[in-house]
C-alpha positions in Angstrom: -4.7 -19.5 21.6 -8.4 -20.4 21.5 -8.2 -22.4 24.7 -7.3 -19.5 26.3 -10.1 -17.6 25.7 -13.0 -17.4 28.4 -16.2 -19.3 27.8 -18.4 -16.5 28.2 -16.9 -15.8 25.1 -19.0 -17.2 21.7 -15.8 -17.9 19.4 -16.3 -19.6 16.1 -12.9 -20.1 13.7 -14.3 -19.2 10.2 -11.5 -19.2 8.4 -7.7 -20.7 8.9 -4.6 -19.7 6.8 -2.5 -17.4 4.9 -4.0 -13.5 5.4 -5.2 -11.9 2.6 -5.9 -8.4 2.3 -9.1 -7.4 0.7 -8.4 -7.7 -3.3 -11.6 -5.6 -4.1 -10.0 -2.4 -2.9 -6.8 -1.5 -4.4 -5.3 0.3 -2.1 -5.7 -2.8 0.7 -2.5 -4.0 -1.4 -0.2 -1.2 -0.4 1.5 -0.8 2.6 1.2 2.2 5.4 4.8 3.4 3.7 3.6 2.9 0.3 0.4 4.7 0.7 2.3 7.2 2.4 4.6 7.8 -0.2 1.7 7.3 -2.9 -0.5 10.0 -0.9 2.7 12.6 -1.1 3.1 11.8 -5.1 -0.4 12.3 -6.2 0.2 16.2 -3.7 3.1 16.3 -5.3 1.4 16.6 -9.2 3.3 13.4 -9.3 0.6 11.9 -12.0 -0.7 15.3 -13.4 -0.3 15.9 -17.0 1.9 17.3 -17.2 4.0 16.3 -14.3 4.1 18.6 -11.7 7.0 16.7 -9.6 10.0 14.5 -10.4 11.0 11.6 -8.1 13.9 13.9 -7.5 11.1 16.2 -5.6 9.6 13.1 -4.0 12.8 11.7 -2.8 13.7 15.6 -1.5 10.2 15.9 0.2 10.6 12.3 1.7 14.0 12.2 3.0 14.6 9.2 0.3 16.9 8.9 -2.6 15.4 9.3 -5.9 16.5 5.2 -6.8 14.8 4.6 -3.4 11.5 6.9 -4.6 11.5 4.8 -7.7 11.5 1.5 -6.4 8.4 2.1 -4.1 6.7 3.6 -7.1 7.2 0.9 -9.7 6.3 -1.6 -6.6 2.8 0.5 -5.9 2.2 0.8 -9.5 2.7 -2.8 -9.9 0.1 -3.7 -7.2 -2.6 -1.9 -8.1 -2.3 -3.1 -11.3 -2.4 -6.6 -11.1 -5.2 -5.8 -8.6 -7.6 -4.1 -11.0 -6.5 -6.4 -13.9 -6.4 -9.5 -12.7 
């Protein structure tokens, strides 16, 4: 790929292997779906205390079954814990 590139072009490789998203900012660990979903729960009253929604109301708002709802939560959850914690 880099031989293609023109050599008016100043191209130095920095840095070579596996991408890693930014682990200072949480949310760089969560998908465009999972944010999505995250962004609707926290509208929702999803984490309120008391709870304002169910993942019954997520899965209804979403177009997703509840099961489905609760697997992308415990995933997001899981993420930005081990982000912050470890």
């Amino acid at each position: 790929m880099v031989a293609g590139i023109p050599d008016e072009i100043d191209l130095r490789l920095k840095q070579a292997g596996e991408y890693q998203p930014d682990l200072g900012d949480p949310a760089g660990q969560l998908t465009d779906r999972q944010k999505e979903i995250l962004r609707a729960a926290i509208a929702a009253g999803y984490y309120d205390i008391p709870r304002r929604a169910t993942q019954r109301d997520l899965a209804a708002e979403l177009g997703l079954s509840p099961g489905t709802i609760g697997d992308h939560l415990r995933r997001i959850e899981a993420k930005i814990m081990q982000s912050l914690i470890v």
